[in-house]
C-alpha positions in Angstrom: 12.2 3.4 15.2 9.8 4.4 12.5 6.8 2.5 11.6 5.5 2.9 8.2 2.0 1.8 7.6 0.5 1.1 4.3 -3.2 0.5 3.4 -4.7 -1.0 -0.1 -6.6 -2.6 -2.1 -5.5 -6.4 -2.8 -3.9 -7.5 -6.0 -0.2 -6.4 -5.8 2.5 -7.9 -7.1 5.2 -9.6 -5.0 7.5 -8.0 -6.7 5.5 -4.4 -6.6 5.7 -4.3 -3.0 9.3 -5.2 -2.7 10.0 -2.0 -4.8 6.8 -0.5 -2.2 8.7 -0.9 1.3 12.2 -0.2 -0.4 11.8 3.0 -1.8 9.6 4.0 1.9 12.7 2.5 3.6 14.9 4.9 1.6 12.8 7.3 2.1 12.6 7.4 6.0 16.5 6.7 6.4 17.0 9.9 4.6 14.5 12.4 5.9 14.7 11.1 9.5 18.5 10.3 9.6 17.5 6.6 11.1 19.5 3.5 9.9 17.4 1.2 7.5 17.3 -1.5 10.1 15.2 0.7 12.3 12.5 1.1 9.7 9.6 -1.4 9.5 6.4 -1.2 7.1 3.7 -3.0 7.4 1.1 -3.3 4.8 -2.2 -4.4 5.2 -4.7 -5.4 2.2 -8.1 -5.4 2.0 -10.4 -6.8 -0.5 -12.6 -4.5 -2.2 -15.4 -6.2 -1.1 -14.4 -5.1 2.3 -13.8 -1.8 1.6 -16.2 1.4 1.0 -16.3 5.2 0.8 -19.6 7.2 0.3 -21.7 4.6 1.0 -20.7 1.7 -1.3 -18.2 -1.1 -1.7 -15.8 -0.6 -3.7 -16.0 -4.0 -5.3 -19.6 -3.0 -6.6 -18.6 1.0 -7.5 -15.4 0.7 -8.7 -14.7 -3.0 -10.3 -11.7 -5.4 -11.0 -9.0 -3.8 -11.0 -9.5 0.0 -9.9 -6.5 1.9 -8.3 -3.9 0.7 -11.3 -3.0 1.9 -14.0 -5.2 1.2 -17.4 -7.7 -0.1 -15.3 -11.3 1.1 -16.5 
């Protein structure tokens, strides 16, 4: 039973993770050979205020909106 685990920043779409865990599914059911029932993935988001690499939050290094595309 695979267990896929997914990590980002907040701010998704509903509707952008549906497509997220359906194309992992997909994904795990054909490379492993395991029916799609036996795949869960979890994601977990964090706000970028709680998040940080080299030092600083991302909030304050990076800004609204960092990690998608046409962000600045």
């Amino acid at each position: 039973m695979p267990i896929i685990t997914v990590k980002l920043a907040k701010g998704r779409s509903l509707q952008t993770k549906r497509k997220l865990v359906q194309a992992l599914t997909e994904t795990a059911v054909s490379l492993l050979d395991v029916k799609s029932e036996w795949v869960t993935v979890l994601i977990e988001e964090y706000d970028r205020e709680n998040w940080a690499s080299n030092g600083k939050l991302h909030s304050e290094k990076f800004g609204k909106g960092f990690g998608k595309k046409g962000a600045k």
